[in-house]
Each structure stands twice: as C-alpha cells, then as structure tokens.
C-alpha positions in Angstrom: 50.4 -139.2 25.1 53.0 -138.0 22.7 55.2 -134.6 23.6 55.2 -131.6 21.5 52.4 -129.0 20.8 49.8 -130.4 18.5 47.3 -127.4 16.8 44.0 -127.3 17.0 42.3 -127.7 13.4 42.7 -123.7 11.6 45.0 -122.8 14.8 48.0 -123.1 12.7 46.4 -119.1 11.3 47.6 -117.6 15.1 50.2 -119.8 16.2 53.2 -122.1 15.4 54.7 -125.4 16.1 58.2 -126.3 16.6 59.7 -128.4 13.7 60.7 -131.1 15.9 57.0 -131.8 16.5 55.4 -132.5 13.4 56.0 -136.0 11.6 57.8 -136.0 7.7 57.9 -138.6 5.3 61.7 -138.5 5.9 60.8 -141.2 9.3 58.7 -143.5 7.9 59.9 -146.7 9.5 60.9 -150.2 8.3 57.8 -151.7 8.3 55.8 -148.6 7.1 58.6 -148.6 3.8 57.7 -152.4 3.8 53.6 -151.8 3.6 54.2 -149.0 0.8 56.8 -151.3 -1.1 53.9 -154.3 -0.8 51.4 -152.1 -2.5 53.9 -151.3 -4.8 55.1 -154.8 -5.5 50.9 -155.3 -6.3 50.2 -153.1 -8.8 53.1 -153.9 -10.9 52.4 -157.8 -10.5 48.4 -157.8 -11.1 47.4 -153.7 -12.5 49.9 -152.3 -15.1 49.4 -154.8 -17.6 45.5 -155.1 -17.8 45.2 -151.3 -17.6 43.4 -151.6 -21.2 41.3 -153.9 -20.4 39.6 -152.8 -17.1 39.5 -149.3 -19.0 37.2 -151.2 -21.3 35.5 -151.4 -18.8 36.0 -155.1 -17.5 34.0 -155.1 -14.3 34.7 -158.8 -13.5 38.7 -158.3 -13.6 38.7 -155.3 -11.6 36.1 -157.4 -9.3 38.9 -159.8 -8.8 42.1 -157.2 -8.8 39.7 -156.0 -5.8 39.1 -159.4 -4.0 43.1 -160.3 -4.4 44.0 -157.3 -3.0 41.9 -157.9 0.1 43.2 -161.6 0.2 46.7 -159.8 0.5 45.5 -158.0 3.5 45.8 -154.7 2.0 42.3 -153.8 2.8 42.4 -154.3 6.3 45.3 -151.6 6.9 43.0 -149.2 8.6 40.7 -151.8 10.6 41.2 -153.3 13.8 43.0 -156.8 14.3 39.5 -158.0 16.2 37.8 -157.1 12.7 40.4 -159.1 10.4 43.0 -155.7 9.9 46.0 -154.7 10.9 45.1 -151.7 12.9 47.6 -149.1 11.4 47.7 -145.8 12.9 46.7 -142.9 10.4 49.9 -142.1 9.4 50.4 -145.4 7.4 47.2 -145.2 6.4 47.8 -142.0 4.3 50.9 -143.6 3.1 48.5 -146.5 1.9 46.7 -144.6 0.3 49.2 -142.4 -1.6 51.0 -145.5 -2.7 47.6 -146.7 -4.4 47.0 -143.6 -5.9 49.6 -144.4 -8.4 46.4 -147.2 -9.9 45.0 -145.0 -11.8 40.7 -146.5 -11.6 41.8 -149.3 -9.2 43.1 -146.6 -6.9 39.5 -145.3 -7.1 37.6 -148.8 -6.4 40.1 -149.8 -3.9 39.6 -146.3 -1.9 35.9 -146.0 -2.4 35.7 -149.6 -1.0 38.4 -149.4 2.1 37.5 -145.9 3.0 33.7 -144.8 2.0 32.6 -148.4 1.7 33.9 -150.0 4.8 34.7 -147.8 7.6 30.8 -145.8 8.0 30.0 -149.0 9.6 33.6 -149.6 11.0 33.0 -146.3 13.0 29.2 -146.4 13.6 28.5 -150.1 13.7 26.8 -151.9 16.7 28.9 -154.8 17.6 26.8 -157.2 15.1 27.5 -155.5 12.5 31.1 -154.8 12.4 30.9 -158.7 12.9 28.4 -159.6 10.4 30.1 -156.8 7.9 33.6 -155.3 8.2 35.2 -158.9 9.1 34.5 -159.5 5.5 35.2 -156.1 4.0 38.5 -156.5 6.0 39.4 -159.7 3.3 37.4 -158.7 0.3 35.1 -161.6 0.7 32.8 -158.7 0.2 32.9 -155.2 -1.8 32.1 -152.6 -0.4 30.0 -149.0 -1.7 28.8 -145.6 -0.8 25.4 -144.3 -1.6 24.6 -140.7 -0.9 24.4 -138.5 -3.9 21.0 -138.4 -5.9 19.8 -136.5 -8.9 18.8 -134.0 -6.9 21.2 -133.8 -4.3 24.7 -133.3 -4.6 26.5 -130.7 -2.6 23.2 -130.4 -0.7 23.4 -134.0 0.6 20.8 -133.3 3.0 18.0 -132.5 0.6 17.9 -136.0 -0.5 14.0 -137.7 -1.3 15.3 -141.2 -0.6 12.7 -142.5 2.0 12.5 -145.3 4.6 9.4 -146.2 6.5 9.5 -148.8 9.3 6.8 -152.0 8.0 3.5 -152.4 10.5 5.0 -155.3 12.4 8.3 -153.0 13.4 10.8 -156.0 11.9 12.3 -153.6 8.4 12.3 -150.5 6.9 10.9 -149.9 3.7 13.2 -148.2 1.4 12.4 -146.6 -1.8 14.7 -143.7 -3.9 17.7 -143.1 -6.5 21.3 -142.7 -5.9 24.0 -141.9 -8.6 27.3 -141.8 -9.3 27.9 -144.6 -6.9 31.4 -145.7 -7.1 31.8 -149.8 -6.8 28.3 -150.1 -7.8 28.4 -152.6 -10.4 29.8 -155.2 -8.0 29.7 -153.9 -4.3 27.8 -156.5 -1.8 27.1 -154.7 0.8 25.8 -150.6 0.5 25.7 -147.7 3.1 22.4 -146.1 2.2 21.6 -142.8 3.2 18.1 -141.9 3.5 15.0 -140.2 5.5 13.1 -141.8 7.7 9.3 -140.8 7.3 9.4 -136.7 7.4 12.5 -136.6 9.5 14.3 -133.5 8.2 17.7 -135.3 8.5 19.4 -138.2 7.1 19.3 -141.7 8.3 22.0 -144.5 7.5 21.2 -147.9 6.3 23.3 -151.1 5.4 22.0 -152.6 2.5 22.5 -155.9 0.8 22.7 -155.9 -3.3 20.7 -158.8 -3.1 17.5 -157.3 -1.0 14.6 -157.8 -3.8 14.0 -154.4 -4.8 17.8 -153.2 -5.3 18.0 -152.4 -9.0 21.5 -151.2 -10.4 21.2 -149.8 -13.4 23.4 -149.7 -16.8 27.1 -148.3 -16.0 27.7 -144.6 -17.1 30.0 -143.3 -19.7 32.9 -141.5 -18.0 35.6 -139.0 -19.1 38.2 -140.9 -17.2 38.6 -143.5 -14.3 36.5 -145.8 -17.7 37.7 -149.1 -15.0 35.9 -148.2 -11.7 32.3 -148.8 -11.7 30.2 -145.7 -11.9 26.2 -146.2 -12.0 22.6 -145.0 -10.3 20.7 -147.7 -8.2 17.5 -147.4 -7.1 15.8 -149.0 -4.1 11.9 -150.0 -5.2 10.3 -151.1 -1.8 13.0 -152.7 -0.2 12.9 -154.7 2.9 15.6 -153.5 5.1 16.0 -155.5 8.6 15.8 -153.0 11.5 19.1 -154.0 13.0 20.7 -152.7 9.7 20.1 -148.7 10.8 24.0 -147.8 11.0 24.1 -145.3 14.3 20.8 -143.9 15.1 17.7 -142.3 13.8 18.5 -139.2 12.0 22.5 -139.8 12.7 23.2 -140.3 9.1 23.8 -136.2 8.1 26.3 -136.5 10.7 28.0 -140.1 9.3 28.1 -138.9 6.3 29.6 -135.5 6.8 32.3 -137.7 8.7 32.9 -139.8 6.2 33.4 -136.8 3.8 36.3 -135.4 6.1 38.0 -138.7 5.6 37.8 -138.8 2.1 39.0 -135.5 1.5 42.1 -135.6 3.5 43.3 -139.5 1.5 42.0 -138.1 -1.3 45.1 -135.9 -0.3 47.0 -138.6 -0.2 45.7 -140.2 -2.9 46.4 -137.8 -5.8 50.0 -137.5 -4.1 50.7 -141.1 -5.3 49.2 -140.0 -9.0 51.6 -137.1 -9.2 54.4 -139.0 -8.3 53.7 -141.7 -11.4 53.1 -139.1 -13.6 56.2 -137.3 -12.9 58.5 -140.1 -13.3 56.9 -140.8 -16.6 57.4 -137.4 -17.5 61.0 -137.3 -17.0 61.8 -140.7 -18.0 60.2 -139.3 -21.7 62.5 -136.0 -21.1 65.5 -137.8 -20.6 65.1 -140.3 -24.1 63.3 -137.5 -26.3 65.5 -135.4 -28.8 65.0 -132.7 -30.5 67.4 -130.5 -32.8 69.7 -133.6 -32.0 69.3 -133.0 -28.1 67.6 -134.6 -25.0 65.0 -132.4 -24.2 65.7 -132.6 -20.3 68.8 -130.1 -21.6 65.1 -127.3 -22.2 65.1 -124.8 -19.4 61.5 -125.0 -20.5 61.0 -128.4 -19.9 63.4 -128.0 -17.0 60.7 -125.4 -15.5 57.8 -127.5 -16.0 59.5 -130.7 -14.1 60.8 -128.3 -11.2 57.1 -127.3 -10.7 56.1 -130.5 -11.1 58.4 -131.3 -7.8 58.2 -128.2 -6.0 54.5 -128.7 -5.8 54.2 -132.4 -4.3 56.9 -131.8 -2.3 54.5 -129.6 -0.5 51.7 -131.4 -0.8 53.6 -134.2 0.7 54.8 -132.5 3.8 51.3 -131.1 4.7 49.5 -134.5 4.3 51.7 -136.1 6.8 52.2 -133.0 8.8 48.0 -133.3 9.7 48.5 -136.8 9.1 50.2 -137.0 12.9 47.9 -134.5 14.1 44.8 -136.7 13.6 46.8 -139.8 15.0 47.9 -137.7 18.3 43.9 -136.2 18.6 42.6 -140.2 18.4 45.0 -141.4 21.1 43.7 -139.0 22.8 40.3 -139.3 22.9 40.9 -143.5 23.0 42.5 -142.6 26.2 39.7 -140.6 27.4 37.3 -143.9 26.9 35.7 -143.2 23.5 35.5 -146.5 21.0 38.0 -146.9 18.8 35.2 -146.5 16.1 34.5 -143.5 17.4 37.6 -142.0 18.4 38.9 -142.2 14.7 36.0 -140.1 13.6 36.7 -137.4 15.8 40.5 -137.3 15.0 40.1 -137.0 11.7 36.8 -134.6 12.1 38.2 -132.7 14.2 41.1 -131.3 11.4 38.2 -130.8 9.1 40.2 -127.2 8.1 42.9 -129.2 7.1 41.0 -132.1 5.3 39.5 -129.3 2.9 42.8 -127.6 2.2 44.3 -130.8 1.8 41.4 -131.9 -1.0 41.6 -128.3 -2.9 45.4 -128.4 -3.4 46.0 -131.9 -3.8 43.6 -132.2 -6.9 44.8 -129.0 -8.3 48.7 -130.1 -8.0 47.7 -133.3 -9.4 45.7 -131.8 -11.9 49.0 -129.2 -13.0 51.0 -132.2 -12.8 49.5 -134.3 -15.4 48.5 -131.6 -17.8 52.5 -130.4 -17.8 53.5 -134.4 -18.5 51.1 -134.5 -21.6 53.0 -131.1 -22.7 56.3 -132.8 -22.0 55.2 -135.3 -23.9 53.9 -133.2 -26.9 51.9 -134.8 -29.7 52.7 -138.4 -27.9 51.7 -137.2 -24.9 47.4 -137.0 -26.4 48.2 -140.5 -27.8 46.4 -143.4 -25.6 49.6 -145.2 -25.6 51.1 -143.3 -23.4 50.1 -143.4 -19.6 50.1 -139.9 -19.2 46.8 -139.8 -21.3 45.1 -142.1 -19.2 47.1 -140.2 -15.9 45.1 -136.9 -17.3 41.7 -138.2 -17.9 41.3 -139.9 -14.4 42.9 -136.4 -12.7 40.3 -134.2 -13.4 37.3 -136.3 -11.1 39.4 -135.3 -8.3 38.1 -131.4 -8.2 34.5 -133.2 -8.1 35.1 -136.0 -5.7 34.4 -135.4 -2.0 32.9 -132.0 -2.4 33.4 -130.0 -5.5 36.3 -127.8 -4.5 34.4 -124.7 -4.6 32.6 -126.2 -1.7 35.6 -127.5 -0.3 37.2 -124.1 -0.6 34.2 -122.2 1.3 34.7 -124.9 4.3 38.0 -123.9 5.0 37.4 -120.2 5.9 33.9 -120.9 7.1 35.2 -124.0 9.8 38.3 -121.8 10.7 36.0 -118.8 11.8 33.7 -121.3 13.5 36.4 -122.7 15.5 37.5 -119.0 16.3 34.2 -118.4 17.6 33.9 -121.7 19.4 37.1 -120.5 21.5 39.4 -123.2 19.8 42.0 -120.1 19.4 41.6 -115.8 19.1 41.9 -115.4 15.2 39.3 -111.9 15.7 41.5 -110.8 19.4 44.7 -111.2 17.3 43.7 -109.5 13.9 41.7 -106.4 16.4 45.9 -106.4 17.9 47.5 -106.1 14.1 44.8 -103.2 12.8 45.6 -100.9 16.1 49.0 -100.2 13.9 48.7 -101.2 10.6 51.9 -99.0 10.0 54.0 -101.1 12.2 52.4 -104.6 11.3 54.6 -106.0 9.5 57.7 -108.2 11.7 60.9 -106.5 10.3 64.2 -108.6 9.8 66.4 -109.4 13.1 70.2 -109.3 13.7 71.8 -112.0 13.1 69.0 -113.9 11.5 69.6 -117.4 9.9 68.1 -119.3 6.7 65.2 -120.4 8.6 64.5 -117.7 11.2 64.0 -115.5 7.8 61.6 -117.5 6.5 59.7 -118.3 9.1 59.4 -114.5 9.5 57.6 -114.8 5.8 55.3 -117.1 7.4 54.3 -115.2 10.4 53.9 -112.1 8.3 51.6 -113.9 6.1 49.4 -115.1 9.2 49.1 -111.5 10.0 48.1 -110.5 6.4 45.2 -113.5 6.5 44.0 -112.2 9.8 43.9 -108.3 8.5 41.3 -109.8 5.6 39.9 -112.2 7.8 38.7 -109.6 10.4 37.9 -106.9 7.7 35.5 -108.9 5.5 34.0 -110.3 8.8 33.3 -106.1 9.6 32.2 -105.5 6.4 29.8 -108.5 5.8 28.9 -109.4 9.4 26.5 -112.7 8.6 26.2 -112.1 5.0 29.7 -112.9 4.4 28.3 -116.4 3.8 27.0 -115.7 0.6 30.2 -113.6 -0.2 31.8 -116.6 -2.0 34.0 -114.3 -4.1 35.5 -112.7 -0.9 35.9 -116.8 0.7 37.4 -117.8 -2.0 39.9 -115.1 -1.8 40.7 -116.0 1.9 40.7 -119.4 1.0 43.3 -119.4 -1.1 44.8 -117.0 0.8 45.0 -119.9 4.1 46.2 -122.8 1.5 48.8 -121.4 0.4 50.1 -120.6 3.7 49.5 -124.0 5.8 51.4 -125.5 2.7 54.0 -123.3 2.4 54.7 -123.7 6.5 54.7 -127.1 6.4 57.5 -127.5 3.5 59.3 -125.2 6.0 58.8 -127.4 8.8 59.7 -130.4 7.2 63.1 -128.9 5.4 64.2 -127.2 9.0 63.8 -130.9 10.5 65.7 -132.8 7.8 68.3 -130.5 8.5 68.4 -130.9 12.1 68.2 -135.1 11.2 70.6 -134.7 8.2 72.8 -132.0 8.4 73.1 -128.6 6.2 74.5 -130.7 3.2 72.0 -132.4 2.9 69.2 -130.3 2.4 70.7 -127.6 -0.1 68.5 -128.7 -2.8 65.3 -128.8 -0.7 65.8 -125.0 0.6 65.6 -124.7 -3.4 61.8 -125.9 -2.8 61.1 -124.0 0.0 63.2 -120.7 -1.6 60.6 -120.6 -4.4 57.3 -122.3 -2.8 57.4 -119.1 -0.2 58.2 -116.7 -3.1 55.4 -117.9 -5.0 53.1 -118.0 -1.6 53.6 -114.8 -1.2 52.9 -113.6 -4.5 49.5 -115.2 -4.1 48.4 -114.2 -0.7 49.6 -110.8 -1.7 47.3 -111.1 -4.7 44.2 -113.0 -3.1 44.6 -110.0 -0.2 44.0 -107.5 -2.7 41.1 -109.2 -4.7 39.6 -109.4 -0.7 40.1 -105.6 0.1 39.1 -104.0 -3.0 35.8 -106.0 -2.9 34.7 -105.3 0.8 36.7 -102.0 2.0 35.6 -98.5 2.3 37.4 -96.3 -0.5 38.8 -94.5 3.0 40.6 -97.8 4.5 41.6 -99.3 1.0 44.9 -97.6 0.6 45.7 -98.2 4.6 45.0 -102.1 3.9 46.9 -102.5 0.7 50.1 -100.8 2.2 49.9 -103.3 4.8 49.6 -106.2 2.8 52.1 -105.6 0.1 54.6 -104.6 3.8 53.3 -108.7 5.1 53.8 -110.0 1.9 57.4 -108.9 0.6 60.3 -111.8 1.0 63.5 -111.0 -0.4 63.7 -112.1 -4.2 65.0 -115.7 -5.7 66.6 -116.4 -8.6 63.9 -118.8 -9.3 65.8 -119.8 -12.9 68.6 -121.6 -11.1 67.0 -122.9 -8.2 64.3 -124.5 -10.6 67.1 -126.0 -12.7 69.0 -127.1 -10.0 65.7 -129.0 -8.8 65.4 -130.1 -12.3 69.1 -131.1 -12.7 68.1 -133.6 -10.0 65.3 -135.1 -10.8 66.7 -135.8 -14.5 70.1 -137.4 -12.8 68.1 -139.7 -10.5 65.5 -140.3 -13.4 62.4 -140.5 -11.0 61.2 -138.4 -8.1 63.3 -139.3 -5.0 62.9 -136.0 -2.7 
C-alpha cells in the first residue's frame, strides 16, 4: 500500500488531504509521456487528414483507423498482459484517454470500444470468455459495442422490454428487443446486451455476436456531430444466444451496467480534457495570425479574456481528473491485495468514487463545451465555416452533456451518492453540519496571523465545505425523503459541491508544484487558482442562496444567508491582469503548455 490519506468518495465535503498525497499531471513519468506522445504521434499519422471523409461518414476507414490502432497496442492499455494488454494502472489510462480525446469521432469509437465495449466482460467475464473475447478486443481483431439504451429506456435503464428466454433443451437464450443509439454499431463484432430474463425485474447481460441469425442493424442515424462514429438501433428478432455467453449472473446486469456507467463518466472526464486542449491551441494559433484594425487580435483584452478562461478552466479540470485518478488506482490495490480479481477489483475502485465520476462528467462537458463555443467566437465568421476545425470541435462537444447520463442525471447523483455514503457511515457530513448551525454567527474560519498564500486559500476552501454542509443539512430538514424529487434544490447543491472539489484540487496541485518547483515557478499558476476560487465562491455563494430561499422558513432565511455570504467572501482579484497575464502566456508559447 501507498502512504498518504486517500478520501473516501464525497469525503473530500468534511475533510482534507495533504498536497503531497494526491497525484498531478506535473509527474507523469517517462514512459507515461512516451504512451501519450504514441497516441499523439497516431492521430497525426492516420486521423487528421481523413477527418472529411470519415465525417462523411466512411464506416469502412474508421473500421480500419480502429483495427490499426489496436494492432499498435493502444487498445490493450487498460487490459491485463494475460489478455494481450499492457496492464496500465488508472492513472495512464486517464491520460489515454485524454490524449484521444483530441480525435474528435475516432475519440468516440476508440472509447466506446476500449472502455464500454471491452472491459463489461474484462471485469465480469468467466475465464472462457475473457479468452474467447477480450484477447481479441485487446488487438482489434474484433470491435467492440455497448447495447443498453432502447426507445423506451434511457435514463431509466432498468425499464428496458428487451427479453431473453432460456430454449426447452437449456443450451441458449432466446433474445428478442431494440437498442438505439449504439455507438460502434455499424461494425462492432462482438455486443454486450442488456436484457431481462423471463419476468425478472432486473437486467441480465449477454455477449452477443453480430453474426447470430436474428441480429439486425439497422440504417445509420443522422447526427448533429461526431457524423464519423457509427450511431444506429439493432434489434435482436429470436436470437439464439449460447448459455455460456450470460456475462456475470442472472439478474447481475443493472449492476454491470451501472459499473460500467461510473467508468465512462470519469474518462469521459478525461476525454473532453484532450478536446479542450485541441481546441484551445487552435484558438490561439488563429489569435496570434488574425488582424484587425492592422493588429493581432491576441493584443484584444477581449479575446485575451476568452483564452484565459479557456485555460483557467482545464487547468482545473485537469487537476481533479488525476487527483481521483490516484484515488481509484490506490482503492484497487487495495482490494487486489485483499484477494478480489483483478476484474473485479477495478470495478470497485472506480465505483467506489462514483461522487467524483459524476462531478467529473458535469464539468468536463460543460468546460469543454465553453471551450469550443469561445474558439468559434475567436474565430468569428471563420470560425462557423467547415474549414476550420473548430466547427467540427463544436458540433462533436455538445454529445458529451448526453453521453453517460444526461448531466441533469449526473448532477442529482452527486448530492444523492454523497448523502448515501453519509448515511452508510463512510464520513459525518449531517454530525458536522448539526456542529456549524449551533453558531451560525461564529461559523465562518476568520484569517490567522501570519498566514501565507496557501494557508489563505485553503481557509476559502474550508469555509466553503462549511457553507455546503449548512444547505446540505437544511434541505435535508426541510424535505426529509421528499428531497428526491426536489431537483431544483439538488441541483443547487450540486453545483454547489463541483465547484468546490475542483477548485480544491487546482489548489492542491499548485501548492505541490511549488513544493517540486519552487515559488518562481508557479507565479502564473497562483493566477489560475487566484481567480478559479474567486469565481468558486461567487457561485457557491449564489447556488447557497437559490438552496435557502427555496426550502427555509421566512424566520431562518435571514440567519442562513448571513452565514453564507460570511463562508463565501475571499479577498478580491484583479481578475483583468491575472487573466492577461494567463493570456500573455499562452499567446507567447502559442499552445497550451500549463
């Protein structure tokens, strides 16, 4: 086992870590740089120059983009070396996956087939079938799809009518339903097929072949953006699935799948990070030749702004993806050393941050999605031509708030999984918030002597916590077990606990690369952190109010707000300057290199 605390998932809401125990993107080591600069070294070599066509859509070239990739090895980062991988810890498997992000549809295949399409059987797989299967998955001798969502059933997954029977002579199940919106599913060989087994009430998995008689995919649909990933509906007209093809056991498949859904939201995390990056080296590459009124238009402290904001908020996406990122890898050593299957053991890492996964998903799409809609502006009129990539960057963005869980859903999990972790005795978020409203005139942490850069912000942090925990407990009096269909209210809180696990883990991650780098070297990222925790606290100030005026008593309202507004002040920035200076660099370096 590694030293240092590690949090449980939502524990980060009562307690702290030291910044010497999380992990920052500032360590990667040699061979992690040498995986990312691979990837890299790929997309420029076999992507960038058929974007057009596999936007066409030309199924067969991204087929074979796919199956070179895999011949590469770059599918197998995540498996086991026994299943043809390379057994990367989760870590570099984030890293993977941000670096791919920057594929635009391929980024989409590539994921939906390494992640969604492989690694259900990967983790629930009987011996056979990680033989029979994800040794070939591993290599891209076979493709690899996902097949949950039906007409009828999309954030409800569970109320799907696809049906299995098991046959009179006990050898198959016969399967027969619809699926849609199944990513890969124009050329994926092998399916993960969720469905119910006679009347069970709960899902079942099954791994399906494309070539069962009976497996019917139909026409592609027309999408708004990511036009080169296959996107269609299959339907499953009496097939014949072999019983040794249920993945895990009878009725296991609600729980696979919600599994799998916690590891596609936190690379989705990942993912979009890589996008963002792309799009904001296009954008200031277009700044820095663009004149107007016989100047650059990087000089703009407009366009200066926008860039800034473009940095300011993957920086902090960055540093809380790889902040959990070490998390999951510690909890999976642990439970590998406690006997469970390696399978197995990943699952419940990256479960068991499920808090984290969701606030990762929410803010990851909606910085990626700011990102690319502030490079079309940089861009202006250009920026709405197809010629540029920041059109195509823009279209493929906005899936991402749909993917994995619409966010709204995503949004209600965080408060809802924090609270049932807090009940479940993972940490005291009600004991704690009971302490703060004893004294809600004295609840705010006041300013000590002698206190330094860090120790001050920090104190912003803590004081936030505190502010959470107030709304936390007070909806939870208000509501009691109707604060479930409060979504307003969760919302509120949810936005409310993002902003804060973000904002702490930019602080983390600049008060490290001090203590690795020295003062010097981090002046420009204490810019970051300077407005990121301004900002953070203008929204958890805000989102604290929304909360108490919906749920409070006219006689504890005014109590409530004066304690909030007291956890929520930080001393003001000159956000101009530190934006520009943020800027300044960025433009000098031409690309982002923070």
């Amino acid at each position: 086992m590694e030293k240092g605390k590690v949090l449980k998932s939502g524990e980060f809401l009562v307690d702290e870590v030291d910044a010497n125990d999380i992990f920052i993107p500032e360590e990667f080591n040699e061979e992690q740089l040498m995986i990312a600069q691979t990837i890299k070294d790929f997309l420029d070599a076999e992507l960038y120059d058929n974007l057009d066509q596999i936007d066409s859509p030309d199924l067969e070239m991204m087929k074979n983009i796919l199956k070179k990739s895999g011949e590469l090895g770059l599918m197998g980062i995540s498996l086991p070396e026994e299943y043809g991988g390379f057994g990367q810890d989760f870590v570099t498997q984030m890293l993977a996956a941000e670096t791919v992000g920057a594929g635009y549809s391929f980024s989409v295949a590539f994921m939906a087939h390494c992640g969604i399409g492989t690694l259900p059987i990967m983790y629930y797989g009987t011996e056979d079938q990680r033989r029979r299967y994800v040794t070939k998955l591993a290599t891209g001798e076979l493709l690899g799809a996902y097949c949950l969502t039906e007409p009828g059933a999309g954030s409800d997954a569970n109320s799907g009518k696809t049906n299995a029977t098991l046959s009179e002579d006990g050898t198959h199940y016969i399967l027969n339903g619809q699926k849609m919106w199944i990513t890969n599913a124009g050329f994926a060989d092998v399916q993960t097929v969720f469905a119910k087994i006679d009347k069970d009430r709960v899902l079942s998995a099954f791994i399906v072949e494309k070539d069962y008689p009976g497996v019917v995919i139909a026409p592609e649909e027309k999408k708004m953006g990511i036009k080169g990933s296959s996107t269609a509906q299959i339907f499953y007209n009496d097939v014949k699935v072999p019983v040794e093809n249920l993945l895990g056991k009878r009725g296991e498949g609600f729980r696979i799948a919600l599994s799998i859904l916690h590891m596609g939201r936190i690379k989705l995390g990942a993912n979009v990070l890589g996008s963002a990056k792309k799009a904001i080296n296009d954008s200031v590459q277009y700044a820095n030749e663009r004149k107007q009124f016989n100047v650059l238009i990087s000089t703009f402290g407009a366009i200066k702004h926008k860039l800034a904001e473009q940095v300011i908020r993957t920086f902090a996406l960055e540093s809380a993806n790889y902040r959990v990122s070490r998390d999951i890898d510690k909890q999976i050593n642990k439970v590998k050393a406690e006997g469970m299957d390696k399978g197995r053991a990943s699952v419940d890492g990256i479960a068991h941050y499920a808090v984290e996964a969701a606030i990762l998903k929410v803010y990851g799409s909606e910085v990626l999605d700011y990102v690319v809609d502030e490079a079309v502006q940089i861009h202006g009129g250009m920026g709405y031509s197809a010629e540029m990539a920041v059109e195509r960057g823009y279209r493929d963005s906005r899936i991402n708030r749909i993917f994995e869980g619409t966010n709204e859903i995503n949004r209600l999990l965080v408060v809802d999984t924090a609270m049932k972790r807090a009940m479940k005795g993972d940490f005291d978020l009600f004991g704690k918030a009971e302490e703060l409203i004893a004294d809600l005139e004295h609840v705010a942490e006041t300013q000590g002597d002698d206190e330094d850069y860090f120790q001050e912000k920090m104190r912003y942090i803590r004081n936030s916590k505190r502010a959470i925990l107030l709304v936390i407990n007070g909806a939870s009096q208000a509501y009691g077990r109707k604060l479930v269909y409060e979504q307003e209210v969760l919302m509120n809180l949810s936005d409310m606990i993002t902003m804060l696990y973000v904002a702490e883990s930019t602080l983390l991650r600049v008060q490290k690369m001090e203590a690795l780098k020295g003062e010097a070297a981090v002046t420009i990222y204490k810019h970051i952190v300077d407005v990121l925790i301004y900002d953070a606290a203008g929204i958890i100030m805000k989102s604290g109010f929304d909360a108490v005026y919906s749920y409070a008593e006219e006689d504890q309202t005014a109590g409530l707000i004066d304690a909030i507004k007291m956890l929520t002040t930080v001393n003001g920035v000159n956000v101009k300057e530190a934006r520009r200076a943020i800027a300044d660099k960025l433009i000098e370096d031409n690309q982002y290199k923070f």
